[in-house]
C-alpha positions in Angstrom: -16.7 23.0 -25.9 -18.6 19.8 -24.9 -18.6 18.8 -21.4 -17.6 15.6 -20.7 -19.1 13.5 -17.5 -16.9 13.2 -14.7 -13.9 11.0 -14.7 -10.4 10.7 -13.0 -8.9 10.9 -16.4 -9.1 14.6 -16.6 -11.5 17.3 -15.4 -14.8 17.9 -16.9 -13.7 20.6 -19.1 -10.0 21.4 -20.3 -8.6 22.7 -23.3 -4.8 23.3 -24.1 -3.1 26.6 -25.6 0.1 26.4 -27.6 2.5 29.3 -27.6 5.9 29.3 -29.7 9.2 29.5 -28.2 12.5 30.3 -29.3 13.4 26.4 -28.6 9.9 24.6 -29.1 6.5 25.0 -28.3 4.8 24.7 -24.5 1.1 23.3 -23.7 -0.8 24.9 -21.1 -3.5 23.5 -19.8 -6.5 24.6 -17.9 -9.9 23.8 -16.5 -11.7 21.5 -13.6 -14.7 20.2 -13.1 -17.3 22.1 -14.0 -14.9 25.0 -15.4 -16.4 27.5 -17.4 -13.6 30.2 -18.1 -10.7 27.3 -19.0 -9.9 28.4 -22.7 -9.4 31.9 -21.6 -7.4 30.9 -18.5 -5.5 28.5 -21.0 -4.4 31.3 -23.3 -3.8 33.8 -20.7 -1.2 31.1 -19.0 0.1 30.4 -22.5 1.0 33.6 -23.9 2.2 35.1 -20.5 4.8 32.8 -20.6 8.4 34.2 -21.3 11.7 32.4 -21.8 13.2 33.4 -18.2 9.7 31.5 -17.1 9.9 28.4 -18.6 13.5 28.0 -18.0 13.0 28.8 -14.1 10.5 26.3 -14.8 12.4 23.7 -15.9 15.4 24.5 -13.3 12.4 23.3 -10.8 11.2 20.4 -12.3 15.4 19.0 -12.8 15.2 20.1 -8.7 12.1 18.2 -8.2 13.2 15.2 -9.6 16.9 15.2 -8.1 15.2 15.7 -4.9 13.0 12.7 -5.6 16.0 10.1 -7.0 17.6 11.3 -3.6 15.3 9.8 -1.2 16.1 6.3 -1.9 17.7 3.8 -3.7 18.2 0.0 -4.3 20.7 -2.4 -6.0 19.9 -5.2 -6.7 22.4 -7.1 -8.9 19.7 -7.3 -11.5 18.6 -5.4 -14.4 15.0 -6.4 -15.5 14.0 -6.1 -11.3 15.6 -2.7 -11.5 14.2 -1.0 -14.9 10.6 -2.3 -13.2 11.3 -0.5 -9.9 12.2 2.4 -11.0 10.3 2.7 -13.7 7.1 2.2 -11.2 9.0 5.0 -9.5 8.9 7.3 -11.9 6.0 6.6 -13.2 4.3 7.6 -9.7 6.0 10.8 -9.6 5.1 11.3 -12.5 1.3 10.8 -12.1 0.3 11.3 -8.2 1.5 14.9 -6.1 0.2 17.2 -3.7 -2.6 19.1 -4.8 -3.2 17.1 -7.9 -5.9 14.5 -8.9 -4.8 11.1 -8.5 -4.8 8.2 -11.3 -7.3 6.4 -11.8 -7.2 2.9 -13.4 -6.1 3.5 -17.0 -3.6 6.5 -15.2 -3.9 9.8 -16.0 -2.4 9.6 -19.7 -4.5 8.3 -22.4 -4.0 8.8 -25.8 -6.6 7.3 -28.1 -9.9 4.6 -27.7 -11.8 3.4 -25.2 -10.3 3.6 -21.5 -10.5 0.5 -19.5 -13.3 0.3 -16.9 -13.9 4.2 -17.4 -10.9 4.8 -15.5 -12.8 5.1 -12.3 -11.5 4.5 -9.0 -12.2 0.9 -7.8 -12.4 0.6 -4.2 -12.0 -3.3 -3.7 -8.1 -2.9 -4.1 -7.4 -1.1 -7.4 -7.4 2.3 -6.3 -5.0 1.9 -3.0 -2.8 -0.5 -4.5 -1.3 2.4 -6.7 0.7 3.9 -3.4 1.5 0.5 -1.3 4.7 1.0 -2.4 5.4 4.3 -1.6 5.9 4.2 2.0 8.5 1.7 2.4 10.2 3.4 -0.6 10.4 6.8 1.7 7.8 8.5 -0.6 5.1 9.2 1.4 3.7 12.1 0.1 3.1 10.5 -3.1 0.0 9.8 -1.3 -1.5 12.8 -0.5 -3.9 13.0 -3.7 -5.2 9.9 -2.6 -6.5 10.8 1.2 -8.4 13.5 -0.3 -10.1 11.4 -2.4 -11.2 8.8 0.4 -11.8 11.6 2.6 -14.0 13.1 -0.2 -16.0 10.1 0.4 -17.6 10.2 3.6 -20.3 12.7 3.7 -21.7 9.4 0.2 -20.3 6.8 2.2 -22.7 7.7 5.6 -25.3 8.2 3.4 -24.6 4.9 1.3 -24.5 3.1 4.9 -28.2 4.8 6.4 -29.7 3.6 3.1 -28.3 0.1 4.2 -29.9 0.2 7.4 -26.6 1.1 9.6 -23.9 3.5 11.2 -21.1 4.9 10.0 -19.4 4.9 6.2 -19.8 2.7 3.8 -18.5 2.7 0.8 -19.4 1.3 -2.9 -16.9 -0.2 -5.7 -16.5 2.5 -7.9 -15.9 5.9 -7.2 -14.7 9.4 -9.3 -12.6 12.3 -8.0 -15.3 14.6 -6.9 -16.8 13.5 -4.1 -19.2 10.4 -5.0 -19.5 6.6 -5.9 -20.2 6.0 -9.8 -22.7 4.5 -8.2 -23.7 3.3 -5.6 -23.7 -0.5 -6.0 -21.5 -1.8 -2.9 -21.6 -5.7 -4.4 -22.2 -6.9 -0.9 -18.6 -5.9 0.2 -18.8 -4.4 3.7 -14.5 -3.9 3.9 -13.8 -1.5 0.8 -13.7 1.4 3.5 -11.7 -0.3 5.9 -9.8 -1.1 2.6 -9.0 2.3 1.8 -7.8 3.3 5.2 -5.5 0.6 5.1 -3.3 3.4 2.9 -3.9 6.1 5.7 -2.6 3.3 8.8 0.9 2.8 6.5 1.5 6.5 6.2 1.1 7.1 10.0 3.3 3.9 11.1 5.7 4.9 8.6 5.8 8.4 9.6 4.5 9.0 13.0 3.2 12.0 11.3 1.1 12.8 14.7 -0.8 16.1 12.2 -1.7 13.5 9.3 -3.0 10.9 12.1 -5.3 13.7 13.5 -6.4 15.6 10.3 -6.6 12.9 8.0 -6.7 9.5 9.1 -9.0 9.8 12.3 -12.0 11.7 10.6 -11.9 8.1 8.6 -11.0 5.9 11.5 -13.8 7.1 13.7 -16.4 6.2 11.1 -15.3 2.8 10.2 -15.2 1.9 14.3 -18.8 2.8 14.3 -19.6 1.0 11.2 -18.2 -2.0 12.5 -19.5 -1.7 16.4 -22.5 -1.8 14.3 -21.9 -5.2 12.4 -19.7 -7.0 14.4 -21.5 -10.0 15.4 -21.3 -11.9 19.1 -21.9 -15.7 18.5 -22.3 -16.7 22.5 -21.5 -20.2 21.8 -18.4 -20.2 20.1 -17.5 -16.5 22.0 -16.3 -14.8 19.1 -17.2 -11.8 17.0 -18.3 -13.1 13.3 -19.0 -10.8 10.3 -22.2 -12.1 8.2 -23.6 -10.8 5.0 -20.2 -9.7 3.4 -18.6 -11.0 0.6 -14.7 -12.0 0.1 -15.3 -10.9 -3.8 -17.9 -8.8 -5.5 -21.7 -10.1 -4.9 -20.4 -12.9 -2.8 -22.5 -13.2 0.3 -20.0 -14.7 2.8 -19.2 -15.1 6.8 -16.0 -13.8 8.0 -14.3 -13.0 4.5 -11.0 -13.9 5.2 -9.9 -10.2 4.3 -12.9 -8.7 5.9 -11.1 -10.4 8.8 -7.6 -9.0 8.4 -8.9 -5.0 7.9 -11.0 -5.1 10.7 -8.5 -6.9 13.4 -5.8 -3.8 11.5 -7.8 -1.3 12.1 -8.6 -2.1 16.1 -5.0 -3.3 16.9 -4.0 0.6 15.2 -6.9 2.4 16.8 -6.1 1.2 20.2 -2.1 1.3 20.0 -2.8 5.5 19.1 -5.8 6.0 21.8 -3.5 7.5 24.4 -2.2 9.8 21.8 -5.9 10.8 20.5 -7.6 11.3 23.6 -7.9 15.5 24.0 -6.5 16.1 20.6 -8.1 18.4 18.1 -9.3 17.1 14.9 -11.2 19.0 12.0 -12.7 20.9 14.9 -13.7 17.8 17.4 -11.8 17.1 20.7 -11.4 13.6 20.5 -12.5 11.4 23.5 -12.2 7.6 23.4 -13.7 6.6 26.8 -13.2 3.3 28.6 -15.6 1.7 27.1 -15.0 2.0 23.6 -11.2 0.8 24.2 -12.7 -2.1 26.0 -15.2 -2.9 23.2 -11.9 -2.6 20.8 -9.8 -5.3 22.8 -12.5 -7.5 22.6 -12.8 -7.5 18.5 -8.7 -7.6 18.5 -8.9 -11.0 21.4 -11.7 -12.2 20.8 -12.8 -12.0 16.7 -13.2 -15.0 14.9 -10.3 -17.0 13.2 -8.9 -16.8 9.3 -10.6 -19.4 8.3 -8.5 -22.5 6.8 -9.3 -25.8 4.6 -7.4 -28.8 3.5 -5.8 -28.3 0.3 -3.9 -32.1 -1.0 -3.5 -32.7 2.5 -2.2 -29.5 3.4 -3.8 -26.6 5.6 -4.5 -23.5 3.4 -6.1 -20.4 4.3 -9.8 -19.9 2.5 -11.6 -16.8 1.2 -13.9 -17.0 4.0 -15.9 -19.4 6.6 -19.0 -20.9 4.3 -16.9 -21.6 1.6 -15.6 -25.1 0.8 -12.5 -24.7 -1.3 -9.8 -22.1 -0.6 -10.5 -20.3 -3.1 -13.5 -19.3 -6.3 -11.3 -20.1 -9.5 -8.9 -22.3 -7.7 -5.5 -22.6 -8.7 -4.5 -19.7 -10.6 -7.3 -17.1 -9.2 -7.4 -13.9 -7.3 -4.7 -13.7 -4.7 -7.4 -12.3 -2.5 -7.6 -15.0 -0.1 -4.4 -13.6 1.2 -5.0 -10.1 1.8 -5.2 -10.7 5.6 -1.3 -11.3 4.8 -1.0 -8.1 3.0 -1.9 -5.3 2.4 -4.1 -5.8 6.0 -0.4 -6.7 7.2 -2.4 -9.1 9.8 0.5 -11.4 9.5 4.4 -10.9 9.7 7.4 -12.9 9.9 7.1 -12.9 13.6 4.0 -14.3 13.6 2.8 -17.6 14.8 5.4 -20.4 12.3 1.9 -22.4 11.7 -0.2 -19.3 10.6 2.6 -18.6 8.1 3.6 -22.0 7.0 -0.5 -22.1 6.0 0.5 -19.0 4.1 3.2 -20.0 2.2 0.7 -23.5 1.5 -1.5 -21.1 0.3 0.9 -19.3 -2.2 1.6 -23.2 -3.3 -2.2 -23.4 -4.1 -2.2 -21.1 -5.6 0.3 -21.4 -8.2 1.0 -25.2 -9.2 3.8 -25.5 -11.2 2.4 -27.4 -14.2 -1.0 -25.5 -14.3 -2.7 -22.3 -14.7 -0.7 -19.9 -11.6 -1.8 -16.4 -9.9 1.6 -15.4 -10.1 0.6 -14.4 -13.5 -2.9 -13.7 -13.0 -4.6 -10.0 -14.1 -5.4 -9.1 -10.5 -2.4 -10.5 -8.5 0.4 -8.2 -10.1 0.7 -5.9 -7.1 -0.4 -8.3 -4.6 1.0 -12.3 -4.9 4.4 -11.2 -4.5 3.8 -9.3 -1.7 1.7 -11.8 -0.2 4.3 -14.4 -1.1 7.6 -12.5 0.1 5.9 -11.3 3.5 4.7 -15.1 4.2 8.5 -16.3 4.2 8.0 -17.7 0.7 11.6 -19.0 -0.7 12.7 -15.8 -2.6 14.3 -17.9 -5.9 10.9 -18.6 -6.5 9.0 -15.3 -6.3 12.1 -13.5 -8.1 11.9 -16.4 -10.9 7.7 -15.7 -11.1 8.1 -12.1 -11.2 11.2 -11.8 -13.8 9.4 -14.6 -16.2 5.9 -11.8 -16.3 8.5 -8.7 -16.8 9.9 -10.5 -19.6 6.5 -11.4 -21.3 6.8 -14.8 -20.8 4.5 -16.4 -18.7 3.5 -19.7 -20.2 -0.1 -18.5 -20.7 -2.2 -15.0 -21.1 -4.3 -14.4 -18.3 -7.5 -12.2 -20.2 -5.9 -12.9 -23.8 -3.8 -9.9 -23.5 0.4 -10.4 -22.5 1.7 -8.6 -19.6 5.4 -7.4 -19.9 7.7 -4.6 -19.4 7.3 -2.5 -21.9 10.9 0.1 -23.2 9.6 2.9 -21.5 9.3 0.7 -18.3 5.7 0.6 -17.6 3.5 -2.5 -17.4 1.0 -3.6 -20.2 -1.5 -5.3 -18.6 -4.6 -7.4 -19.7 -7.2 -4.6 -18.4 -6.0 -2.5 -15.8 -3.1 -0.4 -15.6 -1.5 1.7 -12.8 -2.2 -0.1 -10.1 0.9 -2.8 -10.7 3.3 -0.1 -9.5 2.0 -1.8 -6.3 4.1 -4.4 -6.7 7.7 -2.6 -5.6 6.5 -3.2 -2.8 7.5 -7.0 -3.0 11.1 -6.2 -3.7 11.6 -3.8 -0.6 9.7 -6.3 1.8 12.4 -8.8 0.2 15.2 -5.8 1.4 13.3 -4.7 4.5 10.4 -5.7 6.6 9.2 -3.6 10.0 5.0 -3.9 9.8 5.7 -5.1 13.4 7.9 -3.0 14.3 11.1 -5.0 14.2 13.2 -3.9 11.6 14.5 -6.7 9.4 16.9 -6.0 6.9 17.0 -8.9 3.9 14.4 -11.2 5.1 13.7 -12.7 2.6 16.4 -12.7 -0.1 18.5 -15.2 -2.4 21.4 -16.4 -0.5 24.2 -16.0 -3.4 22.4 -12.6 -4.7 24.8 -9.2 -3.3 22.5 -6.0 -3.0 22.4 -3.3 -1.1 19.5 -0.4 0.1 19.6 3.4 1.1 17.1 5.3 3.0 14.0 2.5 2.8 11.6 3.5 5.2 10.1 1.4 8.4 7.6 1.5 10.8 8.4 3.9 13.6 9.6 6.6 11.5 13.0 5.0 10.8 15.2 5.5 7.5 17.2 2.4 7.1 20.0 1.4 5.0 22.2 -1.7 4.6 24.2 -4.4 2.3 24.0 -8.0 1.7 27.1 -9.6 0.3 29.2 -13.0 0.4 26.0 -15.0 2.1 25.9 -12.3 5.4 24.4 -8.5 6.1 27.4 -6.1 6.5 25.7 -3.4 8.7 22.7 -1.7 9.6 22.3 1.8 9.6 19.2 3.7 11.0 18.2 7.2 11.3 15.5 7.8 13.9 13.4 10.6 12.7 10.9 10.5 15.6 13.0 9.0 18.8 10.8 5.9 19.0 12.3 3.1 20.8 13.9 0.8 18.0 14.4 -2.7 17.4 16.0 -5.0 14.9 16.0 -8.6 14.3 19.2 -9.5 14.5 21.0 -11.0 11.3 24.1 -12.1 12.9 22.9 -15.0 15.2 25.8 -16.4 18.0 27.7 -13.0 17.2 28.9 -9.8 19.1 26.8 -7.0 18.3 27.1 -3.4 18.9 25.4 0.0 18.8 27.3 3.2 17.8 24.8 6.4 17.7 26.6 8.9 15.7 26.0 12.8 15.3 28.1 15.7 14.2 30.7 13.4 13.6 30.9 12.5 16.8 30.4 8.2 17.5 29.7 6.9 21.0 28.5 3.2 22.3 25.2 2.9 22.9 23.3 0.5 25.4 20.8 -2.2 23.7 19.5 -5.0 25.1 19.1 -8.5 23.1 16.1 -10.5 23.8 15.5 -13.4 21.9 18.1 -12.2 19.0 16.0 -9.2 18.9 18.5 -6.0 19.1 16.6 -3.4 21.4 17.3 0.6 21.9 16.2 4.0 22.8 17.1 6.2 19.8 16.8 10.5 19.6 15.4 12.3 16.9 17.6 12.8 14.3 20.4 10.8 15.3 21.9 8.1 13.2 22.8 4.6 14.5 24.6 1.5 13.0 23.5 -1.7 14.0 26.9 -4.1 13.4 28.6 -7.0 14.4 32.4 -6.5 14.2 
């Protein structure tokens, strides 16, 4: 058999056996990059199979999936929202586990002609935004395929950043699931690494899985603080670090890319909140030391780095891609929702944030999609990000939920690339030329449900006002499972399960009311003490006890 050049797709060299059953036939297939014994492996798997075998393995897979359906669940009052979600769902579980090979842009299914963009991984958002969805909808592990890939790419990425003359990793667009770039063109994009370890911050706030910070995210960490110590800029008159030479969007050549900015300032406000807990830990081998002076260093990027830059929009302040350009955005109206990635996925921004940095958001999201023109709500690129963007900036939630059902439905007043996106009947997303990635996009309807990137938990914060729905076991920062109801205009509880014991609180959504606490385990309920500070609910919790947050 020919061998075929790397690709995400599949390995370099598979083949598939066929071996009759009693009730229908069974594919097995073998092989790996590189493989050279995969048809005999193939037929040995095939015709060693008996009946009790493949139904013991289908009594796992009917386990796997009940196990999967039983992490979480929404309702949302609405059908087409609810066939998407969990038919992104499904579709990841389908596609991205432990010890496999994750998607790349076409997914890992393709049945016939060209596949779009070679199906390689692309590292300026494509690649990541598969998963941003996961955490929040308590599947973490979903993930796991895609931290080997990005850890994969360091030993290319260092060299890839000596041949550019500095420290650390850096990493190019394009990349394939062994261990390289497809090449090793970077298009003037210093951030795609920082990028990608946006993926590896989420799982550890999510999880305060302590083994996954050291193992897998700090090997990444360390490099990109180097990388940056490296080209961080001091500008002693306006006493501020700048980032030069970088562009916003491929082959630009920009100053202070607006989400250059919101990566880097993520990645020092999450390296020094988890110092104290690196310093003398083991990773990979290393004993980690952060000394003094590093930590200094890093408050002085997170106090002192230069501004998202903003412009006048129809007399409005709007955020702008980044500091040398003089419109907000390349295309305009309609274009790459990229000059809001500080908002999200960088997570830079959050509803407790300064009211003027996010009422220049929300301007932005206005921008950006004019009602009687060309809009990026239904732009190629902005599936699995302008919701987002849009529903973490406060954005009214009639509006995003109108946007987002009008794509589903097919009928967005215009095709973006000359191809229509819509939900298809088996409730995946045909897009104009890419693919996977707009599972992303769940993530919009649980930051409608739940928001906690700053660590307050708030439960329905941004949601229509006459719309009932309910949530179980969504995941926030902290390590929390949360679940609660919205009905008749108000939230009827809160109920939280504190799988690490980290200190908890929650914005609270009954305002002028009488709140309490009851911790419950065993069956047994007591009060417990909180503390309200500015109608923020505040308590220690214990791992592994359940609390309800209520006001009755």
């Amino acid at each position: 058999m020919r061998a075929r050049p790397p690709s995400p797709l599949i390995s370099a060299e598979t083949v598939t056996a066929r071996v009759e059953l009693i009730d229908g036939d069974i594919t097995v297939v073998a092989g790996g990059y590189n493989a050279t014994d995969h048809i005999a492996k193939a037929k040995e798997s095939a015709t060693s199979l008996t009946s009790q075998g493949v139904d013991d393995l289908y009594a796992k897979h009917l386990e796997w999936w009940k196990t999967y359906w039983s992490k979480s669940y929404v309702t949302l009052g609405d059908e087409l929202l609810e066939k998407f979600y969990y038919g992104a769902l499904y579709v990841l579980g389908c596609s991205t586990r432990e010890g496999s090979i994750p998607p790349g842009l076409a997914g890992p299914w393709h049945l016939n002609g060209p596949i779009c963009w070679s199906n390689k991984y692309t590292l300026d958002y494509n690649f990541m935004a598969t998963w941003w969805g996961v955490y929040s909808s308590n599947r973490p592990e979903l993930a796991l395929p895609y931290y080997e890939v990005i850890l994969g790419l360091l030993p290319a990425g260092r060299l890839l950043a000596q041949e550019h003359g500095t420290k650390g990793v850096l990493f190019g667009v394009n990349a394939h699931a062994w261990n390289g770039f497809t090449d090793t063109r970077t298009l003037n994009m210093k951030g795609n690494a920082s990028l990608a370890a946006l993926n590896f911050i989420m799982h550890y706030q999510y999880t305060q899985d302590e083994r996954f910070l050291l193992d897998k995210a700090w090997p990444l960490l360390k490099e990109l603080a180097v990388f940056w110590e490296d080209n961080l800029v001091w500008e002693e008159g306006a006493a501020r670090w700048v980032i030069r030479d970088s562009g916003a969007r491929e082959g630009q050549k920009d100053t202070n890319a607006i989400n250059d900015l919101g990566h880097v300032s993520t990645l020092f406000r999450f390296l020094l909140s988890v110092s104290d807990l690196l310093e003398g830990k083991r990773s990979r081998g290393e004993v980690i030391h952060i000394t003094d002076g590093q930590k200094e260093k890093w408050r002085s990027y997170v106090k002192n780095l230069s501004a998202f830059p903003t412009i006048l929009f129809d007399g409005k302040k709007v955020f702008k891609e980044a500091e040398n350009r003089t419109r907000m955005s390349l295309g305009m109206a309609g274009d790459n929702s990229d000059v809001l990635m500080h908002v999200f996925p960088s997570e830079a921004l959050s509803l407790g944030s300064d009211p003027e940095l996010l009422q220049i958001a929300r301007n932005t999201v206005d921008a950006l999609n004019p009602v009687e023109k060309k809009a990026s709500w239904f732009q190629a690129n902005c599936f699995p990000k302008i919701y987002t963007q849009a529903v973490r900036s406060g954005y009214p939630a009639e509006t995003i939920v109108e946007n987002l059902k009008t794509i589903l439905a097919g009928r967005q007043p215009y095709d973006d690339r000359g191809d229509h996106v819509f939900l298809r009947n088996n409730l995946t997303i045909v897009p104009p030329v890419h693919g996977i990635e707009s599972v992303g996009a769940i993530e919009a309807i649980n930051s409608m449900l739940l928001q906690s990137h700053d660590h307050t938990i708030r439960v329905f914060p941004v949601w229509m006002k006459d719309k009932p729905a309910r949530f179980k076991d969504l995941r926030a920062y902290g390590a929390f499972l949360v679940s609660s109801e919205y009905a008749n205009g108000r939230v009827g509880f809160i109920d939280i399960t504190s799988e690490a014991g980290r200190p908890c609180k929650v914005a609270n959504p009954w305002p002028g009311k009488t709140c309490e606490v009851i911790s419950s385990v065993g069956g047994r309920q007591e009060k417990v003490d909180f503390r309200l500070d500015e109608n923020v609910i505040q308590f220690s919790t214990e791992k592994g006890k359940q609390y309800r947050v209520q006001a009755p």
